[in-house]
Structures are given as structure tokens and as C-alpha cells.
N, C-alpha and C positions, 0 to 999 in steps of 0.2 A: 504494500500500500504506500501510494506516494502523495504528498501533500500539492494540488494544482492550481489553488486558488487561496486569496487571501482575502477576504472583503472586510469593510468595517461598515456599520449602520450606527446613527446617532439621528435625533428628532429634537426639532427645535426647543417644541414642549418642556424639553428637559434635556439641556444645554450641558449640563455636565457630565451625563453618561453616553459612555460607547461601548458598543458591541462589537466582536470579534467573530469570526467563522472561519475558519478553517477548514475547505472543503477537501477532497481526495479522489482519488481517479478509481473509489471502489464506492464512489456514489454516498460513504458515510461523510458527513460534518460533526463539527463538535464546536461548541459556543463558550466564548469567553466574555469576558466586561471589567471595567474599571470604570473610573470617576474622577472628576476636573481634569480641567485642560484637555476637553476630548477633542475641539480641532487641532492642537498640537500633540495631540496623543496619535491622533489619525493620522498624522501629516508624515508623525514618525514610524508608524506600522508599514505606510507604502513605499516611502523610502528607504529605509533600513531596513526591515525586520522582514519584512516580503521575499528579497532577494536574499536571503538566507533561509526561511524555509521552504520557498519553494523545489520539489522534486526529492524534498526530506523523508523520511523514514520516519512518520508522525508515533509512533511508537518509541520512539528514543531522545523520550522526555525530558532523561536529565544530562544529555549532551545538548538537545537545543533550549533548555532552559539556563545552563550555564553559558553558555553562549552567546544568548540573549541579556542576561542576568550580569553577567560580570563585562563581556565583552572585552574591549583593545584598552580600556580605560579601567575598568572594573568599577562601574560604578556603585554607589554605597546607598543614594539617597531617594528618598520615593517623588523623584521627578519624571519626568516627558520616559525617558529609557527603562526606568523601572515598572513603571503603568504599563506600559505596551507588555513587557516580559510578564507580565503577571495578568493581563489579559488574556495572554499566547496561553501559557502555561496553564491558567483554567480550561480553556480552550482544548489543549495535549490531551487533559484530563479525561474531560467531558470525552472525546474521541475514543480515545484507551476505554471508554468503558463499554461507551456503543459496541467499539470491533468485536469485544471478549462477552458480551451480553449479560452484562453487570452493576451494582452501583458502584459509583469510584470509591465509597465509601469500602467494600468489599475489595477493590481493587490495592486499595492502602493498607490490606492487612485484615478488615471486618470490621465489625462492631464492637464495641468495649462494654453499651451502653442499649437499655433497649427505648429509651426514651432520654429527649434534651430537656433539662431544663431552660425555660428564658426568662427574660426581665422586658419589659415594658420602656423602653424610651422615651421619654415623654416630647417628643417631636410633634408639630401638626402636619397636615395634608400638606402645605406647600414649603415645609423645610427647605428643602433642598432640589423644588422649582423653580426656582430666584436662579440668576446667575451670580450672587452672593447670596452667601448663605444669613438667615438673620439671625442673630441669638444672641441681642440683645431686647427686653422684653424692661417696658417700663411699665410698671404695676396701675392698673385701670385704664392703658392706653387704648386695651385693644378687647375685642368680644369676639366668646366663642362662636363659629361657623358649623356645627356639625357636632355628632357625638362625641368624636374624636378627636376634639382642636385640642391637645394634650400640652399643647405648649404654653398658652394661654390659659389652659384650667390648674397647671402646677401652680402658677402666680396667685390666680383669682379665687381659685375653691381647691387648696393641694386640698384637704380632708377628704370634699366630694371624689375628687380622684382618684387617690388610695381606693377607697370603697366601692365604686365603680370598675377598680383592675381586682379585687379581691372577689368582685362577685362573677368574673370571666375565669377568675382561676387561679390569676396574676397573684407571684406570690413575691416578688420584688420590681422596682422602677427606677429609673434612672431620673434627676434633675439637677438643671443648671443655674438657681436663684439668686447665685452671685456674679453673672456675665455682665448686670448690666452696672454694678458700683464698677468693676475692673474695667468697661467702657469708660467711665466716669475720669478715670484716673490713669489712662492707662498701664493698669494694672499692679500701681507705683502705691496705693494707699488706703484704705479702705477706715472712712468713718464708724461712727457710733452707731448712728443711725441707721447707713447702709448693712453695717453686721446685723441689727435686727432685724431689718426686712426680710435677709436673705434668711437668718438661722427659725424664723418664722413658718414658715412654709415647711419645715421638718417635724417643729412643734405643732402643727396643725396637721400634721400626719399620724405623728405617734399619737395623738391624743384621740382621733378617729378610727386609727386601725392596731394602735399598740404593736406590738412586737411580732403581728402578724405576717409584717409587709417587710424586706428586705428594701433599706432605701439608700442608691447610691449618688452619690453627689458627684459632675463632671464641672471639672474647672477649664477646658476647653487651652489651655499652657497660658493662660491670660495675667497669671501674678509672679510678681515677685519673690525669692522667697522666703520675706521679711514677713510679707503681706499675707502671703500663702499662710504658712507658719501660724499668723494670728487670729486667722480665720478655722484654721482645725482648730486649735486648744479650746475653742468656743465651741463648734461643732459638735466634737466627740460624746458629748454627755448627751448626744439624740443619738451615738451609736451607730452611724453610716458603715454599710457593707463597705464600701472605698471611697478613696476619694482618688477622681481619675484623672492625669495628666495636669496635676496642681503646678506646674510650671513649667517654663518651655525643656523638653525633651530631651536635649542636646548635652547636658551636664550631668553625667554620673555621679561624682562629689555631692555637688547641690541638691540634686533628688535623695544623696544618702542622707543628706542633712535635714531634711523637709519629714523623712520617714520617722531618723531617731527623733526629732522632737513634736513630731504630731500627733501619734498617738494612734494613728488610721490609716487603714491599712491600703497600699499605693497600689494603684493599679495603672499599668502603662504597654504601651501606646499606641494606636492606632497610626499615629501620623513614621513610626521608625518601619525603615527598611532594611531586609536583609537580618542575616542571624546574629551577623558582627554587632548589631547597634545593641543586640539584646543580651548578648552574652556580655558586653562592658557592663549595663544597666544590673543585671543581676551578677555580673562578679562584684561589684561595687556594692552587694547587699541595699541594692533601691528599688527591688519591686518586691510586693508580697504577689500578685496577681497581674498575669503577664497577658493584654490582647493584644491582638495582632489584626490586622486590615489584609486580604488576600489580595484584595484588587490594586493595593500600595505595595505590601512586603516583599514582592517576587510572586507571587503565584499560589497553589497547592503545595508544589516541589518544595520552595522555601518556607513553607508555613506548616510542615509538617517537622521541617529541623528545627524552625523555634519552638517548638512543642514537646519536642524531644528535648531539647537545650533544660525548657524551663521545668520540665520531668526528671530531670537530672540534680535540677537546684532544688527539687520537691517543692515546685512552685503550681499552680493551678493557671489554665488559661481557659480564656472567653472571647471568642472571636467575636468583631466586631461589625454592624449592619448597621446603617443609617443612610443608605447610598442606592443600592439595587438589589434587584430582583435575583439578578442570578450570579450575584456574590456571596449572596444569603443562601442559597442551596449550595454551593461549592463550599463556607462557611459552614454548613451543618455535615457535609459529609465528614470531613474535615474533625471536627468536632465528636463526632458518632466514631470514628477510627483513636480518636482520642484520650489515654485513661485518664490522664489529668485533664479535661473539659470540665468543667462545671456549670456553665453558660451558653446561649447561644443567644447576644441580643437580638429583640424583634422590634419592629414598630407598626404596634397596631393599628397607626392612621393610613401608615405605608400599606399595609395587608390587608387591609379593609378599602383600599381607594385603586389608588394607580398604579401598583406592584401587577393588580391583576388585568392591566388593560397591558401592559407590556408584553407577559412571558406564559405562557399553556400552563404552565402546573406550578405552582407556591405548596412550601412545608404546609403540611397540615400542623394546627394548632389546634390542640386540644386540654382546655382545665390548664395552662400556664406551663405544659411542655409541646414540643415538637416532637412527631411523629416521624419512624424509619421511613427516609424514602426505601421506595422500592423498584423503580424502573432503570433502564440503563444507563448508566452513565451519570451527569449530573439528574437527570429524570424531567427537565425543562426545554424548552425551545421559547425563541421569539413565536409573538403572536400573530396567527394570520394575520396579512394585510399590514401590519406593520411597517414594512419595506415601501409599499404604496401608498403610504400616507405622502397627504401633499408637503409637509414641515420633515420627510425622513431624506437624509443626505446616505446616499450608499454608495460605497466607490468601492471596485477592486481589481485585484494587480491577479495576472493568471499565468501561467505557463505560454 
């Protein structure tokens, strides 16, 4: 089987994501996706990445994924070169499992697990339909649209919200109620004021759902780690499952500093690529709880060594979904092949809206876990008609 075509689809609708296909001269495809910068992601699949898989042996993953992956440069960061690799690489995936009539989950070794647990993000429907992403949220500014505007219900009713994820099954949530003081300042200071507003929203949690609800707090890398620092020692006595990427990424030291003296337990990071960034991060003793982005880190290939890595430092990971459809199924395979998974975040406003106008099949959610897939490969395809939308840009490079 040889690899003959390379195409990418992306729709205006929603500007940051792109799809990959990967076709073959034995009539299988296999679909990949990443997120931001999808016309320079695009730009770099047909120029680059094209003339290197094409007439490939799509079966030999981890020769075209390091290839892809580290390249003449070897690059490290989850830029324009990493996105495309890890597009690709879901893509290999998804293929790999079609040919062998399989889930990739099975192909990775089986199942560890016979059900995921997830967490609730409390994102609304148009998160991450903006070509900037919004998260900053100024309390009374805005009204909710729908059952699920979760972004705006953490602000204005966290209690009603809690209780509304507990009565679908939801047995932890993620919120961000201190993005909009770190807007304020950037991210240099946080008043009197702005710490109650934010530690507000946790007390009106527990106080409705008690110790029913697993509640994480994301800091989105927006503080300092003066600032960061004096916002947990306040925090902790509401007892946050993590508090996630409490400052920017980049500083092992710093993050080990932010953990001894906060009290809460770090979880990191969606935005690092590659194994190298993770293995500093936890040789340096600064994560308790390790996620990882498939459509940023490298791919499957890569996101199955950080998993291994952070199994080795008896660390737990939680991959991470705020982005697409069919990174969240690569994501939970991923996950399901995983002993230490503990998580697979979801977003119910995602799953319940326009997750399903994209892609044939979404994880089954069921009582606040995710269901084994069971069909081949990643178990999804783009949706008819998709490609024919008047807003869908497709372009591809063939033999």
C-alpha cells in the first residue's frame, strides 16, 4: 500500500481547524486534524510534508512521523511543523487501523480500561469559532444562549452549573474565573477584590454540590509566579482537583517553585511539544498530572511516549479536547490504550452542537464516562457534504 494523495479541508465557519486525508492506491484513507494557524498549517502540508509522503509505505509510522516530527532542524515546538506532523500522524493512525480492521486503540496494544472517565469544560458553543479565542468573561457582561453557554453560566450561576453537570453524570468540571483580573493586569497582579470574585465561583460550587463535583481551575499560562502563587494559597481550602498551566510553560525551575509552594496539584500542558519538553517538566519535579494536546505534541506516535514518560515518573495523564472533533477520538483511543489515563476532557457544548455537524461518529457519552469505541481505526470520518460546503477550502497534492 502506497500513500497517493495528500488533501487538506478546512471551512471558514471555523477558521482554526484542519483536516488531513491521507489517501492510498488500495482505495483506504485515514483522517487526521489539528488546530490554529490552519492556513499556514495547510500551506505547510503541501509544500513540505506532501513531497515526503507521497509513494510512502503509510504503514511505517514511526519512520514518517520522525521524519516529519524532528526533521533537518528537529524541531521542538508546537508550531506550523509540529501541527502538520501531528495531523499526519493521526492520520498514519487512523489508516493503520482501517488496513488491519481495528480500533487504533487495539492497534496501540488494547485497552487498559473499559470505560473513560471525563470532566466537563466549561466552554460555550462559540469558544473556539472566533478566530480569537475569548476567555476573558466580565461578570454580568454577557447572557446565556442555550442550555449549554457553560462559559457564561460558570461566572453567573457556577452553583446552577455544578448541579446541572451532576444531574448528566458529570462528576468533575473545569473553570477559568480568574482570566479576566490576569486580562486586567496582565497577569502582573491580582487585587482584593478581583481574588474574591474569582475564589467565588468555587464557593458557590462546593456549597451546591459539596465534594460531589471534582473542580479544576485553568489559568490558561496568564500569571506570574508571584501572582500565580497568591492566588492558590487562597484557592486550596475549596480543594481544586489542579490547577492547570498556572504560568507560562517554558520554565521548569519556576513551575517547580509555583508547585512547592501552592499546595495544588499542577497539571501541564497542553500548549508543550514533543517528549523532550515533558521529561524536563517532570525531571524538575513540576507536574503532579501530565496533559498533553495530540493535534500540538506530535501526533499518536508522540503522545503515546509522553504517557509512557509520565508512567515512569508515576505521574497520571489527561489528554486534552477543546479544539475538534476528531482529536477527541484519537484522544480517547489514546487514552483507553493508557494505564495511567485518568481523564479524557469533553465539552458538552462542543458535543451537543457542532462537533456533530463536522464528523459521522463522536464518543459516546454516557453518566460522565466515554464509551469503547469500536469501529476501525479512529471509528470517524468527515461529514457528508462537508467538502461541498460553499465556506470548505480543499486542496490536494497527488502523485
Amino acid at each position: 500500500m502506497r500513500i497517493t494523495a495528500v488533501e487538506t479541508i478546512r471551512v471558514e465557519a471555523f477558521p482554526n481547524l484542519l483536516w488531513v486525508e491521507l489517501h492510498t492506491d488500495e482505495g483506504l484513507f485515514g483522517l487526521g486534524e489539528t488546530f490554529r494557524g490552519a492556513q499556514a498549517v495547510e500551506t505547510y502540508v503541501h509544500s513540505m510534508a506532501a513531497p515526503m509522503l507521497l509513494g510512502q509505505d503509510p504503514s511505517d509510522i514511526s519512520r514518517l512521523q520522525r521524519q516529519l516530527l524532528r526533521g533537518y532542524l528537529g524541531f521542538n515546538g508546537s508550531g506550523v511543523e509540529t501541527r502538520a506532523a501531528s495531523a499526519i500522524d493521526i492520520a498514519l493512525w487512523d489508516l493503520f487501523g482501517k488496513a488491519n480492521g481495528k480500533p487504533v486503540y487495539q492497534m496501540l496494544g488494547g485497552k487498559c480500561h473499559d470505560r473513560m472517565r471525563t470532566y466537563n469544560t466549561c466552554a460555550g458553543y462559540d469558544y473556539n469559532s472566533q478566530k480569537i479565542q475569548r476567555r476573558l468573561i466580565e461578570k454580568g457582561a454577557h447572557q446565556t444562549r442555550g442550555k449549554y453557554d457553560d462559559q457564561i453560566a460558570f461566572i453567573e450561576r457556577p452553583d446552577e452549573l455544578a448541579l446541572s453537570l451532576l444531574e448528566e453524570g458529570f462528576t468533575a468540571m473545569k473553570v477559568w474565573p480568574f482570566d479576566g483580573a490576569a486580562g486586567a493586569s496582565d497577569g502582573q497582579f491580582v487585587s482584593a477584590q478581583q481574588m474574591r470574585q474569582g475564589l467565588e465561583v468555587f464557593e458557590k460550587i462546593r456549597l451546591a454540590v459539596g465534594d460531589r463535583m471534582e473542580v479544576m481551575c485553568e489559568f490558561h499560562s496568564m500569571w506570574n509566579t508571584t501572582s500565580a502563587i497568591a492566588i492558590a494559597r487562597e484557592l486550596r481550602q475549596y480543594r481544586p482537583f489542579w490547577a492547570e498551566d498556572p504560568i507560562k510553560m517554558d520554565s521548569p525551575q519556576a513551575l517547580a517553585d509555583y508547585r512547592r509552594h501552592a499546595g495544588i496539584p499542577v497539571c501541564g500542558s497542553e500548549t508543550l511539544a514533543t517528549q523532550g519538553a515533558f521529561r524536563d517538566l517532570l525531571a524538575a519535579d513540576a507536574l503532579d498530572i501530565v496533559m498533553l494536546d495530540l493535534s500540538w505534541c506530535g501526533g499518536i506516535t508522540e503522545a503515546r511516549k509522553i504517557a509512557a514518560l509520565a508512567d515512569a515518573y508515576q505521574k497520571p495523564v489527561a489528554p486534552h479536547d477543546c479544539t475538534g472533533p476528531v482529536v477527541l477520538m484519537a484522544s480517547l483511543h489514546l487514552a483507553f490504550s493508557a494505564p495511567n489515563a485518568i481523564f479524557q476532557e469533553v465539552v458538552r457544548a462542543f458535543l451537543a452542537t457542532f462537533y456533530r455537524d463536522l464528523v459521522t461518529e463522536l464518543p459516546v457519552l454516557n453518566q460522565g464516562y466515554l464509551e469503547l469505541p469500536v469501529a476501525p481505526g479512529l471509528g470517524t470520518a468527515l461529514a457528508p457534504g462537508l467538502k461541498q460546503r460553499e465556506d470548505a477550502v480543499v486542496r490536494r497534492t497527488a502523485l
